[in-house]
C-alpha positions in Angstrom: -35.4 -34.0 -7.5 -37.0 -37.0 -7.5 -35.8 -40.3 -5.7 -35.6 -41.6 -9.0 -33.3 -39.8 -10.6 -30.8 -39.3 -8.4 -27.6 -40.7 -9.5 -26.8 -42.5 -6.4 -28.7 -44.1 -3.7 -29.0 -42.6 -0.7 -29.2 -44.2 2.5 -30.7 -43.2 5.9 -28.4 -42.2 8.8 -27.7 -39.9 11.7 -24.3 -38.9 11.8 -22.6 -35.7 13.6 -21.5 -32.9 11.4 -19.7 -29.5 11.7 -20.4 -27.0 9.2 -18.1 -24.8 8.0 -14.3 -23.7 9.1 -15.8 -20.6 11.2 -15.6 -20.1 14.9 -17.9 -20.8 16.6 -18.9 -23.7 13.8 -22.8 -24.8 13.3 -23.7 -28.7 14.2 -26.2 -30.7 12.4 -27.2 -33.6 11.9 -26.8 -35.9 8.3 -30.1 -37.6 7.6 -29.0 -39.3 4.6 -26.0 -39.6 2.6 -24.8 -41.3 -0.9 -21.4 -40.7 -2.6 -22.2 -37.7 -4.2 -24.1 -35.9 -1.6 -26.4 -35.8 1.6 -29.2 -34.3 3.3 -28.3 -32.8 6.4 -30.5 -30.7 9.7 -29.3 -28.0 11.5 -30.7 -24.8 13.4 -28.3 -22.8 11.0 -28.6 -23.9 7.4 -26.7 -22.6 4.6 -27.8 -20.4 2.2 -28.9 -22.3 -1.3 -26.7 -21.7 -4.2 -23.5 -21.4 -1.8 -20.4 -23.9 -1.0 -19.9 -25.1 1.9 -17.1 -27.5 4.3 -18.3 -30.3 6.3 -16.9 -32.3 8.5 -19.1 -35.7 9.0 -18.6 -38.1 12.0 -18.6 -41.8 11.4 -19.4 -44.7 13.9 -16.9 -46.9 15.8 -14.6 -44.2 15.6 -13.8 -44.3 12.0 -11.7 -41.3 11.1 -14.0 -38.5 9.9 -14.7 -37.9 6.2 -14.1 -34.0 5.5 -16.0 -32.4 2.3 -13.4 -29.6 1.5 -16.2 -28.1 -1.0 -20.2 -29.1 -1.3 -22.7 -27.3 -2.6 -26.3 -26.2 -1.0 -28.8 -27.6 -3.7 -32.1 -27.3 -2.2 -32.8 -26.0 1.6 -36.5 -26.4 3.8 -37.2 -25.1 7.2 -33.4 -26.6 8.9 -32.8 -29.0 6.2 -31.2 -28.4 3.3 -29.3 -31.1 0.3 -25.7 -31.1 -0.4 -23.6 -31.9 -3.1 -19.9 -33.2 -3.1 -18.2 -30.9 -5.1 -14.5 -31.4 -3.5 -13.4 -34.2 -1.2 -9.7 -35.4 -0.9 -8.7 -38.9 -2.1 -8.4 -40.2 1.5 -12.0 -38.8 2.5 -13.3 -40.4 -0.5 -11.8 -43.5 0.5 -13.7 -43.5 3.9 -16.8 -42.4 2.6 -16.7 -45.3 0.0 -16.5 -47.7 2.5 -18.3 -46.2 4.7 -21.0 -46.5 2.2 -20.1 -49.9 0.9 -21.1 -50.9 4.6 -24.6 -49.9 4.4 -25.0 -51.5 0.9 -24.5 -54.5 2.6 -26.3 -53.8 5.7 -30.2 -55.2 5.5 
């Protein structure tokens, strides 16, 4: 997909995330993230065309944002592209201002 038509920009990060709800959970790394989705690195990456949890970390000790469903679009080497599928209303919340903040950042 190109950086053109993606439907919403994505901004450069690195933010702690756990993947999954299984013991013992994978940690990665999100390189980039929008309101609809994010790239993300680990040594473990899902498999492409399967759903996923996340649990992503935010600075200054925001409360977390969880992703209670997001779906494994495109996967390289240990990266792989995510879309928000299913996020509650309060994770949504966060995550909007969360990215409101970096629209706003120079």
């Amino acid at each position: 997909m190109s950086k053109e038509s993606r439907r919403a920009q994505r901004f450069a990060v690195q933010l702690p995330v756990t993947i999954g709800d299984t013991e013992p959970s994978e940690q990665g790394t999100i390189l980039n993230i929008s309101m609809k989705g994010c790239a993300m690195t680990a040594e473990r990456i899902p498999k492409l065309h399967t759903h996923v949890s996340i649990h992503i970390e935010l600075p200054d000790g925001t409360e977390p944002v969880d992703i209670e469903s997001a779906g494994v679009l495109w996967v390289t080497d240990y990266r792989c592209g995510l879309e928000f599928i299913r996020v509650s209303d309060e994770s949504l919340a966060r995550l909007r201002v969360f990215v409101a903040l970096l629209e706003n950042t120079p």
